[in-house]
C-alpha positions, -999 to +999 in steps of 0.1 A: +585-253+000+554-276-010+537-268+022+545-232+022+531-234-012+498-259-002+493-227+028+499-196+004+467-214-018+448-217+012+446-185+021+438-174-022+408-203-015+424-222-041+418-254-023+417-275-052+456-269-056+467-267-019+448-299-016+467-315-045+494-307-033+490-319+003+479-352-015+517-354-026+529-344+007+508-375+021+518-397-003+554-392+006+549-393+042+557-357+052+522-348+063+523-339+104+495-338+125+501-296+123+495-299+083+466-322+093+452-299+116+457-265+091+443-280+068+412-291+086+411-255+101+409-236+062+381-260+058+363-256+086+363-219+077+351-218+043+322-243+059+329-274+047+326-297+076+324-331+058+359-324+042+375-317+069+362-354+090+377-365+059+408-353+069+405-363+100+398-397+092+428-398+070+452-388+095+438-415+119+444-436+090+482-429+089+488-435+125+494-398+134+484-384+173+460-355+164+471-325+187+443-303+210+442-275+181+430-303+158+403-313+178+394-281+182+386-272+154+369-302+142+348-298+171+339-263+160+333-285+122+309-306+140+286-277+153+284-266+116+261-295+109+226-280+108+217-322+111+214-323+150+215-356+146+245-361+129+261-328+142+256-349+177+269-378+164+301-357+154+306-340+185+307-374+208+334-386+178+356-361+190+351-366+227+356-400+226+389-392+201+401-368+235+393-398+258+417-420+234+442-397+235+441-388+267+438-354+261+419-335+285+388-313+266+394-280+281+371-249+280+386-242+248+374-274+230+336-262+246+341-225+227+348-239+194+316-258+194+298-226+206+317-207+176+303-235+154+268-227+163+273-190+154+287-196+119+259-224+114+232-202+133+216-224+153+211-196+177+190-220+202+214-240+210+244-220+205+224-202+240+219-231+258+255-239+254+265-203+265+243-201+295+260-233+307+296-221+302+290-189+316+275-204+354+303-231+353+336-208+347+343-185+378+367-165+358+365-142+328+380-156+296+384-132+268+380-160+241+345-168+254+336-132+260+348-126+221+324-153+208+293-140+227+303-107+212+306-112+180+267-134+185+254-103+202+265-082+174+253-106+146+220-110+165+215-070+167+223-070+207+246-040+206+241-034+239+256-068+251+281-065+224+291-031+237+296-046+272+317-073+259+342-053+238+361-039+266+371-072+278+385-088+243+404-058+237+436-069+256+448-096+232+464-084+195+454-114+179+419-105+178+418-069+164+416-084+130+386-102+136+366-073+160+369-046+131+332-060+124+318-058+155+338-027+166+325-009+137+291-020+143+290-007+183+312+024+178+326+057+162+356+059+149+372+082+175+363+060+204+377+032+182+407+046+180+407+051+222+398+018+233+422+003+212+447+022+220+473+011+190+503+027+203+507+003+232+515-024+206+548-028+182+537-016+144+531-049+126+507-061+098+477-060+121+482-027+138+485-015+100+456-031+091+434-018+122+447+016+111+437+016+078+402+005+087+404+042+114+412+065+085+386+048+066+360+054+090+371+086+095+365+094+064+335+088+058+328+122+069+353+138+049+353+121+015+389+120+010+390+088-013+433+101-024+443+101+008+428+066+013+445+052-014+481+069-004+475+054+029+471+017+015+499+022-006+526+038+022+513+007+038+525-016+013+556+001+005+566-002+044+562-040+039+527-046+051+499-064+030+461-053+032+443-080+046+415-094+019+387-079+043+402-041+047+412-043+008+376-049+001+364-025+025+389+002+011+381+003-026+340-007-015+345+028+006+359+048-022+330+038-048+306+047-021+320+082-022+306+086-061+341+077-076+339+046-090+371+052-117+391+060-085+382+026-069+390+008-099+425+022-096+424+017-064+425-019-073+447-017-101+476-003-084+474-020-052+475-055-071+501-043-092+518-039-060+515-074-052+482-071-025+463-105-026+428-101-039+402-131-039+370-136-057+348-113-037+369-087-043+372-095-077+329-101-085+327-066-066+352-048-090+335-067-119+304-045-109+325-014-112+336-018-143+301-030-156+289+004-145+318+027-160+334+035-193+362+005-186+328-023-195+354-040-220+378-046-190+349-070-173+357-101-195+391-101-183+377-098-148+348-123-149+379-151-163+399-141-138+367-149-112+360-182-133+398-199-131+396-186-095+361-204-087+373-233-109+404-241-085+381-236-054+364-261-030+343-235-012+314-254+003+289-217-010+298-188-028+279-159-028+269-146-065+256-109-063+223-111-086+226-076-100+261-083-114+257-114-126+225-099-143+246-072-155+275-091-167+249-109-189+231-077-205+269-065-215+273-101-232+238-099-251+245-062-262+277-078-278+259-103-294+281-126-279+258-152-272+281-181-274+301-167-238+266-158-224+254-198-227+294-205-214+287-183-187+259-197-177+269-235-178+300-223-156+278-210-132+255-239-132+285-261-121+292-238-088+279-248-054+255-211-053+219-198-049+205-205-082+183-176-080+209-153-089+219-172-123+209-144-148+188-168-172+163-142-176+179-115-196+190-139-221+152-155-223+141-121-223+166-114-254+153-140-274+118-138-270+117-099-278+134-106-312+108-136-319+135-163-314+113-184-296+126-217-303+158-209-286+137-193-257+120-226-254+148-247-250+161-222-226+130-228-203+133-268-208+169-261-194+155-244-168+126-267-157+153-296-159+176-280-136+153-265-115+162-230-117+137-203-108+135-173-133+118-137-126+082-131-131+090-109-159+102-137-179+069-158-170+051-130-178+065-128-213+068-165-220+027-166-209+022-139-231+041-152-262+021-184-256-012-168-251-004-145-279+002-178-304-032-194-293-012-220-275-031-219-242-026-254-237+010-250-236+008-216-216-011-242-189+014-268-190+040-237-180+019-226-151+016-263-137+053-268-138+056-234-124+031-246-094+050-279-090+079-264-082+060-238-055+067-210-074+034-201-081+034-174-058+060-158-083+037-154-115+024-118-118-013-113-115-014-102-154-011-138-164-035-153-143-059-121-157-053-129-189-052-170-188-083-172-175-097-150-198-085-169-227-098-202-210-134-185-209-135-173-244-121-205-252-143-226-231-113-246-217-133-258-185-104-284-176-078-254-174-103-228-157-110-258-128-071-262-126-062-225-123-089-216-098-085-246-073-046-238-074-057-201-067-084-209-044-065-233-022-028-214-024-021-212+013-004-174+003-022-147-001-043-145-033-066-115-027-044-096-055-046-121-081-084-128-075-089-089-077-070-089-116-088-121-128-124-107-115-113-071-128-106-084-161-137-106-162-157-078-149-148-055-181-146-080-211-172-114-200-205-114-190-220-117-163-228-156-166-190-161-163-184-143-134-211-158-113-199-193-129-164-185-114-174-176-082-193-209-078-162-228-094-138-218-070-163-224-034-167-257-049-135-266-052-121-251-026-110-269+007-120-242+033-151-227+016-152-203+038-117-187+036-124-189-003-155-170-002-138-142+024-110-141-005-134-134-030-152-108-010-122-090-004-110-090-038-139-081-053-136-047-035-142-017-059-142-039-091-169-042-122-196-063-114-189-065-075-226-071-066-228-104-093-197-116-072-213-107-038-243-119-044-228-153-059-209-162-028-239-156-004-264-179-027-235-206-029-225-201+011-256-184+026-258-200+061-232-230+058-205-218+074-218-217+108-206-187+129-185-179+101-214-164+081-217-137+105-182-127+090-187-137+053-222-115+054-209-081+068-179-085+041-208-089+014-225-060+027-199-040+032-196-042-005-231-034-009-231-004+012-201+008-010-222+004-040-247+025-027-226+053-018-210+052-052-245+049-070-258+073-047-229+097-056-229+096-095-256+107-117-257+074-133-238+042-128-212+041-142-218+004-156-233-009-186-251-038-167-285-039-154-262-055-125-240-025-122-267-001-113-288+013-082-320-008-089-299-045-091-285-034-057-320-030-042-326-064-053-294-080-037-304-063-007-342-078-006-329-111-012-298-115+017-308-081+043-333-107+066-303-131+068-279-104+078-297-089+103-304-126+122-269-129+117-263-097+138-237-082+113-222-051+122-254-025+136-231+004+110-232-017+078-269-031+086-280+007+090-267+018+057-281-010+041-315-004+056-311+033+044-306+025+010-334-002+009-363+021+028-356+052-002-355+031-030-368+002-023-408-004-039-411-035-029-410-040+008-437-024+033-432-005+066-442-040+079-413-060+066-389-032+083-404-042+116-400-078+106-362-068+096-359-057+130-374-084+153-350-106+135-323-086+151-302-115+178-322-110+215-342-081+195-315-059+204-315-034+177-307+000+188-321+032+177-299+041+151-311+016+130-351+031+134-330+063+125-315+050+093-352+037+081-368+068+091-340+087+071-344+064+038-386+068+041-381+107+043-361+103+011-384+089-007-413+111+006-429+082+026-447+107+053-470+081+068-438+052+069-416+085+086-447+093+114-451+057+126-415+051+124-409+084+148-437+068+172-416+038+176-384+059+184-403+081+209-414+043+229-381+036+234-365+042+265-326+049+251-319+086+250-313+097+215-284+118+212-282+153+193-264+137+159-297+115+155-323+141+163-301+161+141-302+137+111-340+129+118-349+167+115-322+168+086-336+139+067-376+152+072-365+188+059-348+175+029-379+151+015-386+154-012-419+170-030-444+144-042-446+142-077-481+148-080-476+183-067-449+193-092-433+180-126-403+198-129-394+190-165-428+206-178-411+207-216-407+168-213-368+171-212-348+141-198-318+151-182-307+115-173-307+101-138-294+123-109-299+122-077-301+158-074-335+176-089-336+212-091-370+212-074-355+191-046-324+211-039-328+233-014-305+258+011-304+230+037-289+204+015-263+230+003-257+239+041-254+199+048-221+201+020-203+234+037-193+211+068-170+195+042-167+224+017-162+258+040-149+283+018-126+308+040-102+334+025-095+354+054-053+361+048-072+374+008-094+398+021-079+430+021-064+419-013-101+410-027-116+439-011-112+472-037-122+438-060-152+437-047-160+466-046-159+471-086-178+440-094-208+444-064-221+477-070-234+472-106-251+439-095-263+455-063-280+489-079-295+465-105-315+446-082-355+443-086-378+440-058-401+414-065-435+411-051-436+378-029-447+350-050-479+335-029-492+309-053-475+280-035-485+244-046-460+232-018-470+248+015-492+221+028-466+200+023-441+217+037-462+230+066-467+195+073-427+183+076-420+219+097-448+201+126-429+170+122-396+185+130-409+206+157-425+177+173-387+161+167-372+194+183-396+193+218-371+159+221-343+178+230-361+196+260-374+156+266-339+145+264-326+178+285-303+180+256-293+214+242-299+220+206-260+231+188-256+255+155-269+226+129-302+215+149-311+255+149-295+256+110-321+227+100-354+242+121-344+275+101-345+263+066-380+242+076-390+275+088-381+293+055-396+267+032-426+269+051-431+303+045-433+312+085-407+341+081-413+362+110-405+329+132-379+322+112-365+360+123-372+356+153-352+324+158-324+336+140-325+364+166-322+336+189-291+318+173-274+350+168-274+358+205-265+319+217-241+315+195-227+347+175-227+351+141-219+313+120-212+308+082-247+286+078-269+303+097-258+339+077-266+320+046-296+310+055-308+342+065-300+356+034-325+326+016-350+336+043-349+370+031-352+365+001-377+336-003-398+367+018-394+389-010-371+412+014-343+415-012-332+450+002-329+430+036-304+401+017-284+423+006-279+446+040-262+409+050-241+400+021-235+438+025-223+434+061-204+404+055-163+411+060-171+450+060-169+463+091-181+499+082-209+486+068-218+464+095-216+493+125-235+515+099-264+489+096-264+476+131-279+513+143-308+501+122-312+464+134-285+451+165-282+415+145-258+426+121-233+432+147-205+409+145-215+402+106-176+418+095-162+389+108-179+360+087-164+358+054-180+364+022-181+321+003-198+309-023-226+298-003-236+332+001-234+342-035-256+313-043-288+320-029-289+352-057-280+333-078-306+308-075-333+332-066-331+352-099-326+318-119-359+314-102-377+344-115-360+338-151-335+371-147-305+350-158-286+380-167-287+387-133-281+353-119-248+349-143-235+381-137-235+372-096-220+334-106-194+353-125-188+377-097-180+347-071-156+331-096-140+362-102-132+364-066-115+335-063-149+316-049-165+278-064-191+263-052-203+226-048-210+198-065-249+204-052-248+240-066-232+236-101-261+208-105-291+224-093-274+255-117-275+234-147-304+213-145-329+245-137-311+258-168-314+223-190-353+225-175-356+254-192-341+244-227-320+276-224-290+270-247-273+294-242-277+298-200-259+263-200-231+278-224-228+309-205-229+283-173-202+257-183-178+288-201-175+301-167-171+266-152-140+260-174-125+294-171-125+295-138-107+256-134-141+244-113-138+207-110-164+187-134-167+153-116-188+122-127-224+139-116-220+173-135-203+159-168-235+135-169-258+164-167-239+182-195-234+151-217-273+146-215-284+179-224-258+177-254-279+147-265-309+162-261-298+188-281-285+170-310-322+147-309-340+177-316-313+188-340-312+220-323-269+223-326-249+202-345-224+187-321-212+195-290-230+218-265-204+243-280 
């Protein structure tokens, strides 16, 4: 009766009791080498090798012969050792205990040490120990072949495990412990074939192997009732659940969205008398933490804590979420008394201490300002070494920070960082430590922080990127640098801390100071690293420069944060670079940037930039990027001598870079001692747009990105159109073409530079495409050559057919002519086929016009042309019409729109301007809402308005 008792406890894992009890069993001399080797085996399962040698020992002890099954198993207790060592040492303890004995080891005794290295995972030598039994046996056994199975399937090898299955299916014994592997290698229905139930007499197994069918089946049906019938017609016919398919019955009815179902589930089969241990019991804990029943979970979580208290499980597995859950319901009940009993229970329990739920409790405290009782929760947890969550750092930093008590706040992080958990601190308070330590000037604590930072072997690029973000916004710029020099000094691999800062400081305030920083500090030191550490640096600085290049202003308020700090970085660190051989891409933009804004460095230096080039292998696209920043800033003699250079070498220049040289020349801008566009003295703020330099190629340049189709609209827009055009249309003046030109020269000038770039392509037996004859138009245009201009778009138009660009540009041509009447035939033609037959009897170049779509870039040309001769009546009722018609233009458009009206000082053409702007939803980025907000000012200087531009 004791023993039947001591098993019945085994299988509840109360091994506390069964072992007491087989203690009294012992001490009155009825233990048996069979006891001996049960109870070895229940300890061996639940992984608690050291126990069971224990045993072992003891039943050597008292004389008894330990039978094959014994040994067995402790040799399948010895593999569990992860200790080679000891696990070796084990192993030859039980062979030599067979060589005693006399009992021959057997393939069997070889199997349970293999199954030992599956439940331990020591997958290496659990295969070198498979490959060996494998080549020695000549026969199949169905106990090896299960082992490797069940391997395959824990190791993801289906496809092994699928082979294997076949073979272990002829024994009954081992249904039980296939369902897991079965169910991970098949359906249900061809389950249910290769086991082929009916073969066997009905008995618990066969019962349990059919529940687990009809719950796979339905997992396609969702019939949770039926499920639970099942289990119970099973139980009524005298068969018990097994604790897996019990757990996997009431786990597969809360799946199906009826968790008050699988708590009855539980209720009435354990009213029934079906055995339930404590995984069944932590998961039903869960179910009643998330239903109406909460109330119900104290009951359940004592039930789990007598269980766990009677148990000798070697680990239990505590599900976080619960746990964390089971806590919250305490705190909501103010029941903090349980909630610290709870959590000095689970203190006691051999488990993963990262699922303690310490945190909500800490968290509980310190959001009702019961921070001495938070603080002795954190000395509990530094003392026992328990991790908590990053939120519950973040808040205990915070409340410290908060209180002035950065000392203390430090003290945190270093225990934090002792115990290697720094990686779990959230960037915030790093951010915000550090900038307490600066305003603080706690130097001790900033040096600790960043050499923990700057030497974490983890990845730190995040938390560098908060702490220089924060810095960036709210220090100066003294700080920053001083930082960056902190952490290369103090860090082990300098280099791998300056690439760390580079990276982080990516897109964040004051990226230049931090750029520039770790090339001064660094510079050449690093060897052949610093070819790597410079083309991060300048990679940054080529961002800059698109982003200052972009926005009317920067958007900093640092002398450091703007276009002309850049320029200076760049003169400093580009000769460096470019011996360094950094990538040609970033050393081209860079060289951009520097030849049009640059006023310090000659054409000379450039040359000098280039000759420091590694084997004077620079290619031509880096005399293309000079030649394209000189044309920017008007630098005609710097762009001629440049070209000369190009035309010496002997590499081919390919279309895109003729392209962009022509492209670059057309768009120079005028000198300023030709024109002063702001003739009232207005200052419209910094934009890298100026009316007087916008022309149609530059707006052509943005359609690439910007094409405006709406071919599936126009029959809907067409009886549209033809309301609004008409009354624009008939109004139309024909002015007399303006000849006073102060520009002609200079524009007659760039149109011989770009033809002497255009003879390349017959040079280069290269064929010029759409945009090379798109740029040589609009030089043609500006240049007043209008005839040639016709005659080439003659040209384009019978090469290529009609093209969006090139039909805008003949519009401007037209109309920079004078030839208004001629414009309009085009935007006439555009889309209307009628129109386009009826004017192509005239002139054969409209044919083909119906099939280009009428865009904003067609509207604007009017628009700017009567800006142009002050008929803004005219040039707001065409704006309107192109918003009304579902049309908006550029970026480059709406600017050149506004300045020329802000020029002007005409109030009310900007109102009338932005009004149509907002009605019609047209985007307002960084470049147009700095025009605006200028003007505004201006406005309000001169006390003209008394507020907004409104």
């Amino acid at each position: 009766m004791d023993w039947s008792l001591c098993v019945a406890l085994l299988r509840s894992f109360r091994q506390k009791e069964a072992h007491a009890i087989f203690n009294n069993l012992v001490a009155a001399g009825q233990a048996n080498s069979t006891m001996y080797g049960k109870m070895i085996k229940e300890y061996t399962l639940v992984q608690l090798p050291d126990v069971a040698f224990a045993l072992f020992d003891d039943a050597c002890r008292t004389g008894l012969r330990p039978d094959y099954s014994m040994l067995c198993e402790l040799a399948t207790a010895s593999a569990l050792f992860t200790d080679s060592l000891k696990s070796s040492a084990c192993i030859q303890k039980v062979i030599t205990c067979l060589a005693n004995w006399r009992i021959p080891a057997g393939i069997r005794f070889f199997i349970c040490i293999l199954k030992g290295y599956d439940l331990s995972h020591q997958n290496v030598l659990f295969d070198s120990l498979a490959r060996k039994l494998v080549h020695r046996l000549q026969y199949t056994n169905n106990e090896l072949n299960y082992v490797l199975m069940v391997n395959a399937a824990r190791r993801g090898d289906l496809e092994l495990a699928h082979i294997l299955a076949p073979q272990v299916m002829e024994s009954l014994s081992k249904f039980p412990r296939n369902e897991v592997v079965l169910r991970k290698i098949y359906q249900p229905e061809k389950r249910r074939e290769l086991l082929n139930l009916e073969r066997f007499p009905e008995n618990n197994f066969t019962a349990n192997m059919k529940l687990s069918l009809e719950i796979d089946a339905s997992s396609r049906s969702l019939k949770p009732k039926s499920l639970l019938h099942s289990a119970l017609d099973m139980v009524d016919k005298g068969y018990t659940p097994s604790f897996s398919m019990f757990s996997q019955l009431i786990r597969h009815i809360a799946l199906c969205n009826n968790q008050n179902m699988a708590i009855e589930a539980f209720d009435r089969l354990s009213d029934a008398g079906v055995p339930y241990n404590v995984e069944i019991l932590l998961f039903v804990l869960g179910l009643h933490l998330r239903s109406s029943s909460r109330a119900r979970s104290v009951d359940i979580f004592e039930d789990i804590r007598s269980r766990l208290a009677l148990s000798d499980a070697g680990k239990i597995s505590l599900p976080g979420l619960t746990m964390q859950k089971y806590m919250e319901f305490l705190i909501e009940r103010d029941d903090l008394v349980a909630a610290h009993q709870m959590l000095d229970f689970l203190r006691t329990l051999p488990c993963d201490y990262n699922r303690l739920p310490y945190s909500p409790l800490i968290r509980y405290y310190i959001a009702r300002g019961m921070l001495d009782d938070a603080h002795k929760l954190i000395t509990s947890v530094v003392q026992h070494d328990i991790p908590i969550d990053s939120v519950v750092i973040k808040m205990y930093c915070q409340v410290l920070l908060e209180n002035a008590e950065t000392a203390d706040c430090g003290n945190f992080l270093r225990y934090i960082h002792r115990t290697d958990r720094i990686a779990s601190v959230p960037y915030s308070v790093f951010e915000i430590f550090v900038l307490h330590c600066v305003k603080k000037r706690r130097i001790a604590d900033i040096e600790w922080v960043v050499e923990v930072l700057v030497n974490s072997p983890g990845e730190t690029t995040g938390v560098w990127r908060a702490i220089l973000k924060r810095l960036g916004k709210s220090s100066n710029i003294q700080d920053v640098a001083n930082i960056v020099k902190m952490a290369i000094d103090l860090a082990t691999d300098k280099g791998r801390a300056g690439m760390h800062l580079l990276s982080a400081a990516v897109d964040v305030p004051l990226a230049l100071v931090v750029a520039d920083n770790v090339l001064n500090v660094l510079g050449k030191r690093l060897g052949d690293r610093s070819t790597h550490l410079y083309s991060a640096a300048f990679s940054i600085f080529a961002r800059l420069w698109v982003r200052y290049h972009t926005l009317a202003k920067a958007d900093g308020r640092h002398f450091h944060e703007s276009k002309e700090s850049l320029v200076l970085v760049l003169e400093r660190h580009i000769y460096e670079a470019a011996a360094l051989g950094i990538n040609r891409e970033l050393l081209g933009i860079t060289l951009r940037a520097l030849a049009s804004n640059s006023r310090n460095m000659d054409l000379q230096e450039y040359i000098k930039i280039l000759e420091s080039v590694p084997n004077r292998n620079y290619s031509v696209g880096l005399l293309e990027s000079i030649c394209v920043g000189f044309a920017r800033r008007g630098r005609t003699r710097d762009v001629d001598v440049i070209l000369e250079l190009m035309w010496n070498q002997t590499i081919m220049l390919d279309i895109s870079v003729l392209n962009n040289l022509m492209s670059s020349i057309n768009c120079m801008p005028i000198p300023r001692g030709l024109f002063m566009l702001n003739k009232s003295g207005i200052n419209i703020g910094r934009a890298d747009i100026k009316a007087a330099e916008f022309n149609q190629t530059a707006m052509v340049e943005d359609g690439d990105n910007e094409r405006i189709y709406n071919r599936g609209l126009r029959e809907e827009k067409n009886r549209e159109e033809d309301v609004l055009l008409p009354g624009i249309v008939d109004s139309i003046e024909q002015p007399a073409e303006d000849v006073n030109d102060l520009y002609l020269t200079f524009y007659k000038e760039n149109l011989a530079r770009i033809l002497s770039i255009w003879r390349r392509f017959e040079f280069y037996s290269t064929s010029p495409d759409i945009a090379s004859y798109s740029i040589l138009l609009g030089a043609y245009t500006k240049a007043k050559e209008y005839q040639q201009g016709e005659d080439l778009v003659s040209t384009v138009i019978s090469m290529f057919g009609h093209e969006l660009h090139i039909s805008c540009q003949w519009i401007t041509l037209r109309l920079k002519r004078g030839n208004v009447k001629g414009a309009l035939h085009i935007f006439d033609a555009l889309g209307n086929s009628d129109k386009c037959n009826e004017l192509s009897r005239i002139d054969k170049r409209y044919m083909g016009l119906h099939y280009i779509e009428r865009s904003a870039f067609h509207f604007f040309p009017f628009v700017k042309y009567y800006l142009g001769l002050g008929k803004h009546t005219l040039a707001t009722r065409f704006l309107l019409a192109m918003h009304t018609l579902g049309f908006k233009g550029t970026t480059r458009m709406y600017c050149y729109i506004l300045m020329h009206a802000a020029a002007l000082n005409n109030r009310q053409l900007v109102v009338d301007i932005v009004h149509q702007m907002v009605e019609f939803d047209v985007p307002i980025n960084a470049q147009l809402t700095e025009i605006i907000r200028s003007y505004s000012e201006l406005l309000k200087h001169k006390n003209t308005t008394s507020g907004s531009l409104y």
